[in-house]
C-alpha positions, 0 to 999 in steps of 0.5 A: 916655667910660667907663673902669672899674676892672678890677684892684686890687693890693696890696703890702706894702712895708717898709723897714729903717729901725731899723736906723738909728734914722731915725724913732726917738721917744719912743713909737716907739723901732724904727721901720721905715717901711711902706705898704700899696701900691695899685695901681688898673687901669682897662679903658683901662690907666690905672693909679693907685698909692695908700699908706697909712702904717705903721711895720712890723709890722701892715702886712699888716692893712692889706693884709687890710683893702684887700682885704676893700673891694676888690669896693666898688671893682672894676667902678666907673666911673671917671667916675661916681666923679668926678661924685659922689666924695663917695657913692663915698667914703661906700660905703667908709666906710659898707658896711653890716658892715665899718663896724663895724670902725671907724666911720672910723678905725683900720685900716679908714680907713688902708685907705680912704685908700690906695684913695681916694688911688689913686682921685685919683691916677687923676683927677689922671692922666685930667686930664693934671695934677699932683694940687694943679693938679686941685684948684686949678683946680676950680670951688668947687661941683666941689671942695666935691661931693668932701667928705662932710660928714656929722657937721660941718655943726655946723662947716662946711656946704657953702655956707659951704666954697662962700663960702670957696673964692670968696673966694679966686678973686681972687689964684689965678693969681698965688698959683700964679705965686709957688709955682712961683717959690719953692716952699712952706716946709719944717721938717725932722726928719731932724737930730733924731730920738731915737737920733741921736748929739750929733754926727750932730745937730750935723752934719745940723743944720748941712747941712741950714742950708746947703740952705736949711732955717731951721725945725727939729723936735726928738724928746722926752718920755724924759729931760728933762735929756737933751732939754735937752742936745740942745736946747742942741746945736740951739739952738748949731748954728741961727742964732737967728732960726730955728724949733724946734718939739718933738715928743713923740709921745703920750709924757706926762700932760697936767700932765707936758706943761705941766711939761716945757714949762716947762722948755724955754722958753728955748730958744725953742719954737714949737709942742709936738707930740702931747704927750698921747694924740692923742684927748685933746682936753681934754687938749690944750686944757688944755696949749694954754690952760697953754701959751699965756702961754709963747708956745708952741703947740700941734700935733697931728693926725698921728693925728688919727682923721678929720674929725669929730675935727678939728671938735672940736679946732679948736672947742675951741681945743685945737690951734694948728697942724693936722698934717693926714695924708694917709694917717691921714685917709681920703684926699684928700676928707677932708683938704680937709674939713679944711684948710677948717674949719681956714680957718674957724676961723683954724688954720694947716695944717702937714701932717705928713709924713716916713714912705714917700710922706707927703712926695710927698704932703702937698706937693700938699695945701698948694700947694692950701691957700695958692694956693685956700683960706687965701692965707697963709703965716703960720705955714705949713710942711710937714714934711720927712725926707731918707729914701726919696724915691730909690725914687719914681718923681716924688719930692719936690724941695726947693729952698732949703729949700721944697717945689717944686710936682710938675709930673707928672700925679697924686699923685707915689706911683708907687714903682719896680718895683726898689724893690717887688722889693727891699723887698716883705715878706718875699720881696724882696730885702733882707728875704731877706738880713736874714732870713736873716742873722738880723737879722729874723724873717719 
């Protein structure tokens, strides 16, 4: 039976997370954690809620650009999309002149995704399931018809993405069985980010150990002698089997990257995380290849433009671990663009997340993953940060250091309505009192 989206609404929604220094980097000192918030409305008065991820100011673009793709998606039958998401997506990123203001990238595909996340998030509902159970349970050839692979056949056909998913048949329902049981591996970043105090590492590092947590990331790339220090006060708080990865968020020249690394090696490092411009992929090849005798690899994809970007990471060698985005990327179709070249290629997905949502989301892209596309675990986790999952309705839940699958039906981004009153820009509540306490501008 038909059901036609009648209503799109968005919201902007901040949170004041500078005033903490939660989320603080080498290139992002003042972070406050933002997310144009979508609101889908079907004639049958189903409704889906979508984000995209931003870090304060420029949120409002966002919007605007949700906005300006909105008669693309209003009068749209709900079950015609499903039977062909692939072209649906494709009207999104391909009208014929606001494809010019990308193609597939920057502000118009954050605004992509927040529809077509929405746009799952009302699948995953008209199903009754949890959005990573919709995709689990899809046929390969059901699945495959979501993706557009436009500019990747060189990488990936859909034949092949067809044979890879088959493959992966036998062993589902036990795969399944064992990540309700245990849950999916988590790292955190909440212990280390760059504004925090020697001891409020020291202390978070230490309670995050007795939740379970054994793999850690810790913010660099500003002052080598100080990412030492605070290496070494992780290091002295961890048991020694566990992981610490390194992030410096787009800080340094590539020579720069390769030096400082090479000043860091004994602390045992896993990976290094956007150590130059995210659109440099010779750069990150040439850092990974510089790397690589240190046992150190590379990651990066957070800003990672769209698929076809990922195509020529993962040909080149230049990423050992894939930081899919679930807002960067345009949506969920395209992540599984993704998830799926990186199977073929041999590149362990390590989703990034933290932010508003990101966490609620990319938890269902992995439970996909490992129960039908790669079946491993090897050298897979998700990130994970302990900030505003109280304002989801279904937020996250970490057990023993793992993602535990979501049980509700859709894509767990259903903010509650106090949370969007308090914190909509800038009438609610909070921001009316910052504003006015002269703590922030409107």
């Amino acid at each position: 039976m038909s059901d036609i989206i009648s209503d799109l609404q968005v919201q902007d929604i901040r949170f004041p997370t500078s005033l903490e220094a939660d989320g603080s980097d080498a290139m992002n000192k003042a972070p406050d954690y933002s997310c144009p918030y979508v609101t889908l409305t079907t004639q049958s008065g189903l409704k889906g809620y979508g984000i995209t991820f931003t870090v304060g100011r420029g949120n409002n673009i966002v919007c605007e650009a949700i906005h300006l793709l909105s008669p693309l998606v209003i009068g749209q039958d709900l079950l015609e999309i499903f039977k062909d998401f692939s072209s649906f997506w494709r009207s999104l990123t391909s009208e014929d002149q606001i494809r010019w203001l990308g193609p597939e990238k920057g502000v118009m595909h954050l605004a992509v995704a927040a529809i077509t996340n929405a746009v799952w998030d009302l699948w995953a509902k008209k199903e009754g399931k949890p959005l990573w159970k919709l995709l689990v349970d899809m046929e390969p050839e059901q699945l495959v018809s979501t993706i557009d692979f436009r500019y990747i056949m060189d990488a990936l056909t859909p034949v092949e993405a067809i044979g890879l998913l088959t493959q992966m048949l036998p062993g589902k329902v036990k795969r399944e069985q064992e990540m309700k049981e245990s849950g999916y591996p988590a790292y955190t970043t909440s212990c280390a980010w760059l504004g925090y105090s020697d001891e409020k590492i020291q202390r978070l590092c230490q309670e995050a150990q007795g939740q379970g947590f054994t793999r850690f990331k810790m913010k660099v790339g500003s002052d080598l002698q100080d990412d030492k220090r605070r290496a070494k006060i992780l290091r002295q708080s961890m048991e020694p089997s566990h992981l610490l990865m390194v992030d410096a968020n787009q800080k340094w020249e590539v020579q720069e990257a390769i030096d400082w690394m090479r000043e860091l090696v004994h602390f045992n490092i896993t990976w290094i995380e956007e150590p130059t411009s995210p659109d440099d992929i010779l750069g990150h090849r040439e850092i990974a290849q510089a790397l690589q005798p240190l046992g150190i690899g590379v990651a990066t994809g957070e800003q990672c433009q769209n698929r076809v970007m990922f195509k020529q990471f993962l040909k080149a060698g230049a990423m050992q671990f894939c930081q899919i985005d679930s807002c960067r990327l345009g949506g969920v179709s395209e992540n599984l663009a993704v998830i799926l070249m990186a199977r073929k290629y041999g590149v362990p997905v390590c989703p990034h997340a933290g932010g508003v949502g990101l966490c609620e989301y990319v938890q269902h892209l992995s439970l996909f993953d490992y129960i039908a596309v790669s079946g491993s675990l090897e050298k897979r986790m998700v990130e994970y940060t302990d900030h505003l999952h109280e304002h989801f309705v279904n937020p996250c839940k970490i057990h023993n250091g793992c993602y535990m699958p979501p049980e509700s039906p859709g894509y767990s981004i259903e903010m509650k309505s106090s949370s969007i009153e308090d914190y909509k820009w800038p009438g609610g509540s909070v921001w009316r009192k910052l504003i006015q306490d002269g703590v922030y501008k409107e």
